[in-house]
N, C-alpha and C positions, 0 to 999 in steps of 0.2 A: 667176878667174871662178867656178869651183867651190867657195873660200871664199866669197864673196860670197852664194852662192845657197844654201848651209849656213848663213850668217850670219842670212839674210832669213827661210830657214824655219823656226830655231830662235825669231826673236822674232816670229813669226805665233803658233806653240806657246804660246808664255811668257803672249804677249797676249789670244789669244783662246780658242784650247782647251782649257790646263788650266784657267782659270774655271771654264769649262762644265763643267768633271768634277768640279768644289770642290760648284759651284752643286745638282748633281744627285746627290751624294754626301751632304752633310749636312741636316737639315732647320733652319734657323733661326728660332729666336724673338726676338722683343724683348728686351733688354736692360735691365735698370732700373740708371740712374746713383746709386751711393751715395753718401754723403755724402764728402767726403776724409775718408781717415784712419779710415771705419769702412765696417766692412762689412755687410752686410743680415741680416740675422737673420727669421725667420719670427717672423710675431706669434702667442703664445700665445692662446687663447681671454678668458683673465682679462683681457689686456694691449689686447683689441678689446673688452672689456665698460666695460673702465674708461674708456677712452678715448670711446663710447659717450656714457656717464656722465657724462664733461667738456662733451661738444659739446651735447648737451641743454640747452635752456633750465629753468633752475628752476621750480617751480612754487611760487606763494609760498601759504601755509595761513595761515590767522587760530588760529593756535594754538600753543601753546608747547610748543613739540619737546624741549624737556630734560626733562619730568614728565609722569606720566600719575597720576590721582586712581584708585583701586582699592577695593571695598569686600570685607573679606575676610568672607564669612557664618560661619565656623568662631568668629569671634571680635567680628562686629560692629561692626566698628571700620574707620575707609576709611586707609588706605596712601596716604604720595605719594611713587611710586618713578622713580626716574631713569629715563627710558624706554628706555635701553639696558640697562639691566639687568632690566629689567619682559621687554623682548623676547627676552632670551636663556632668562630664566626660561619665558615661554613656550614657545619651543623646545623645551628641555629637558623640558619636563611633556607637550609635544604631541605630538611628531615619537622617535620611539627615537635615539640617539647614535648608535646602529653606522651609520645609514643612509648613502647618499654625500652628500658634502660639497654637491652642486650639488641637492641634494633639501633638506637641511638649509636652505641658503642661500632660494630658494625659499618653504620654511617663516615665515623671518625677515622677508620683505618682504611675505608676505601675514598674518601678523601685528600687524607693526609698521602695516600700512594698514588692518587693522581695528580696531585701538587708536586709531587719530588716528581712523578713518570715524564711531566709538563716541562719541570724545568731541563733535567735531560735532555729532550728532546729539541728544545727548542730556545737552548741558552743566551742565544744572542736575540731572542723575541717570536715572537710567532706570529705569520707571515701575514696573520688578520689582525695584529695590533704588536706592531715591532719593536715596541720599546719594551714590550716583559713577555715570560711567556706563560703570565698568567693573567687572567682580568676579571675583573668581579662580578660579570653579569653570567649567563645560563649560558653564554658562547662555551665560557671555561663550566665552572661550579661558581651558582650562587655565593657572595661574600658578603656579608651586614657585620657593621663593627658593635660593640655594644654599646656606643650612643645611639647610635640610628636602630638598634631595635628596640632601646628604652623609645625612641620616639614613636615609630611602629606599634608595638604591644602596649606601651605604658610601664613604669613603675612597677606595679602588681606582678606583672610578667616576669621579669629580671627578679623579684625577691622570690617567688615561685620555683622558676625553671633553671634560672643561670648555673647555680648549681649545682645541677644534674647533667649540662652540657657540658661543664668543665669535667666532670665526673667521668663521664663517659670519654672524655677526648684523654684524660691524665691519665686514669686506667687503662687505654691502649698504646700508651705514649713509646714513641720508637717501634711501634709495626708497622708492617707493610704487606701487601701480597704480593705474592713472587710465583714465575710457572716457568719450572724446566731453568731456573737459577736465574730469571730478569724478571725486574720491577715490571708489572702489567699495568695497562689502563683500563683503569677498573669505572667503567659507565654504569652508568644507573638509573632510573625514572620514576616515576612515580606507582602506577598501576599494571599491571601487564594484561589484567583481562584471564588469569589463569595460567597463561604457561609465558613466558619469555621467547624475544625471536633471536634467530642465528644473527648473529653481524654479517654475514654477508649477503643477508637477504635487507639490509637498511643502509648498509652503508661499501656496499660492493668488497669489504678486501674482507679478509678469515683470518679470524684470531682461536687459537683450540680453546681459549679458556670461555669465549664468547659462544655457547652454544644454547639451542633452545634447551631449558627444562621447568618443569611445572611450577607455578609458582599458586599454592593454596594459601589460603586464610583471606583470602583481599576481598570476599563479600561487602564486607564492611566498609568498605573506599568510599568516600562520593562522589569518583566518578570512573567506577568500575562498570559501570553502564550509563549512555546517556543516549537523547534524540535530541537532533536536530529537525524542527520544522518549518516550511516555510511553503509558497504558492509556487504552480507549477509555473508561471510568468517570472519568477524570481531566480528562480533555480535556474532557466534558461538563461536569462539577463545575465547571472553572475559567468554561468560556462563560455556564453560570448564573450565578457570583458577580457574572458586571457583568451579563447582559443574561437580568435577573429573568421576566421575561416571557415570554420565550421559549419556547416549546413541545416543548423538543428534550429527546431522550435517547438511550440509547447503542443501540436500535434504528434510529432514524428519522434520527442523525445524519448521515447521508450526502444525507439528503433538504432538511434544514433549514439547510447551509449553502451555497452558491451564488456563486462566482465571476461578478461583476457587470461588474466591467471592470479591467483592467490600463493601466500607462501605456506611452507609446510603446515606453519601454525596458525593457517586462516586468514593471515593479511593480507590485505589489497596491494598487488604488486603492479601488476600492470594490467591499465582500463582504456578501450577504444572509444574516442570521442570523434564521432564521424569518422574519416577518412584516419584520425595521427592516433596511435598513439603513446598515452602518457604513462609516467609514475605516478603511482596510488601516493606517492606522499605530495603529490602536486593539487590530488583533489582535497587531500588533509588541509593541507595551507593555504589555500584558494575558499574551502569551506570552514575554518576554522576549527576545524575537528579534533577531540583528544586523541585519536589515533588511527592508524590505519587499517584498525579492525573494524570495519564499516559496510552493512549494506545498505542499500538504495531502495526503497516502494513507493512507488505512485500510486495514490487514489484519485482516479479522474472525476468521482463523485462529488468529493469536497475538493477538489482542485487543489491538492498539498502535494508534496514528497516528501517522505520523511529519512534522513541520515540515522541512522545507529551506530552507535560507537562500544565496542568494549574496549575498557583500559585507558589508560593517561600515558602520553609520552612513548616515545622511539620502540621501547619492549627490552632493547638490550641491556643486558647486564643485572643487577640487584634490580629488583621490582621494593620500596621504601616499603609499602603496606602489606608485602607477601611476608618482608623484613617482620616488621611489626607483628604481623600474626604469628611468625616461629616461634619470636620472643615469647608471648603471649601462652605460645604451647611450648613451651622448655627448651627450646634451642637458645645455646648460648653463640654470642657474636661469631666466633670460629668456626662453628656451624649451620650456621648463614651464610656465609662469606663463601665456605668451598659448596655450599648450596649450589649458589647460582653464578659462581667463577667454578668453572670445571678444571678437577686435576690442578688448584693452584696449594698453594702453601702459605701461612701467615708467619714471618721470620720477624724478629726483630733488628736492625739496622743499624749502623754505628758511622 
């Protein structure tokens, strides 16, 4: 009888309370069932972009994706270059080689969608060089072929870098960005100084994908801050050569110029010079300045004024080195890209 009752409450134990001590000992999760025969592996970033990339529907373009028409000004004469090779060329002239790969990458699809947005737009040429409606200098996007940057770089360069530009342009081959179902032009520049400006504060019309948003990691730029210095007899000389009229000289110059209005993002929009006045991007070009994030100080002590500039270039669009720091912090290209284009979509093209 006392086996019996050892029998009964060992299989109480067996049945109901070691469970309870399994149950309240481990925590469990879901299981995912593998395939037989293979086992699960974590999907890399690349391996969920591409895939991405499959499941998308194409988007078909009325235009011929093997060639882009190019006019070079250096020599007058318009180019028709395989458009992969048009795009890495750009790369390479646009973006630095050292940058990271997923910045690089980035670069190639917001080129290669200004090149097709180009030709669209302006099939029979463009109205500032009529035979193509694309041209290789910074009017369009920078172009260098790869002799002329074996020339440029050297040798060293090209067994180095080349590539990693091809890398970058093959891996995004056939995308494009797209907002609200049409191809965008997608601008870019080099620095922004911190945050990117609206397009319609640089170039008067409004595009929604073109809006201001912060652009971090660009410490590191070289010319994320700069001064201009020069004599307070200089700085007058130079405001006479364009703005003849004007009343000003190295007494009263503190008086005759006047900060009018800056744009959302601190840029110099419009500044009174004596009686007129101008656009902030007139004092940029006129002073040679990276941007038109710029103030002005006079010390009448040592007889200077000094320009400060933050950022490189226009502000709109991809900022290259804000690109680069994402990379740098785990953003992959498609990441980037609806970064600093608002509400757009990266499709691939057919």
């Amino acid at each position: 009888m006392k086996k019996l009752g050892f029998y009964i409450l060992t299989v109480l134990v067996i049945t109901i309370l070691l469970p309870t001590v399994i149950v309240k000992t481990f925590n469990f999760v879901p299981k995912e069932t593998p395939s037989i025969g293979v086992a699960l592996e974590k999907e890399t970033p690349e391996e969920k972009i591409e895939q991405e990339k499959e499941e998308k529907e194409p988007v078909e373009i009325n235009y011929d994706l093997e060639k882009v028409k190019v006019y070079n000004p250096k020599t007058n004469a318009v180019e028709i270059i395989p458009i992969d090779d048009y795009i890495k060329g750009v790369v390479a002239a646009e973006m630095p080689a050292e940058f990271h790969m997923e910045a690089l990458k980035a670069q190639a699809v917001a080129a290669r969608t200004y090149a097709i947005s180009r030709n669209l737009k302006f099939e029979e040429g463009h109205p500032d060089h009529k035979l193509a409606p694309l041209c290789t200098g910074i009017h369009c996007q920078a172009y260098l072929s790869l002799p002329q940057l074996e020339d440029i770089h050297g040798e060293s360069w090209v067994k180095k870098y080349w590539s990693k530009i091809e890398e970058a342009v093959e891996s995004t081959n056939h995308l494009a960005i797209f907002y609200d179902g049409e191809i965008i032009e997608p601008l870019y520049h080099s620095t922004s100084g911190g945050r990117t400006e609206n397009v319609k504060d640089v170039f008067a019309i409004d595009l929604p994908y073109l809006k201001s948003v912060s652009s971090p990691y660009e410490e590191g730029a070289p010319r994320f801050r700069n001064t201009v210095t020069m004599s307070i007899d200089d700085f007058v000389k130079k405001i006479k050569s364009k703005y003849t009229m004007a009343n000003i000289d190295k007494n009263n110059v503190h008086e005759k110029i006047k900060l009018i209005e800056r744009t959302a993002t601190g840029r110099v929009k419009k500044v009174a010079i004596d009686t007129q006045v101008v656009d902030g991007r007139e004092l940029r070009d006129l002073f040679e300045l990276n941007s038109t994030n710029f103030t002005i100080s006079l010390d009448r002590k040592l007889n200077i004024i000094e320009i400060e500039t933050y950022g490189f270039g226009h502000g709109v669009g991809m900022s290259q080195w804000g690109a680069n720091g994402m990379g740098k912090n785990g953003k992959n290209f498609e990441e980037i890209l609806k970064h600093y284009y608002t509400g757009v979509e990266i499709l691939p093209i057919k």
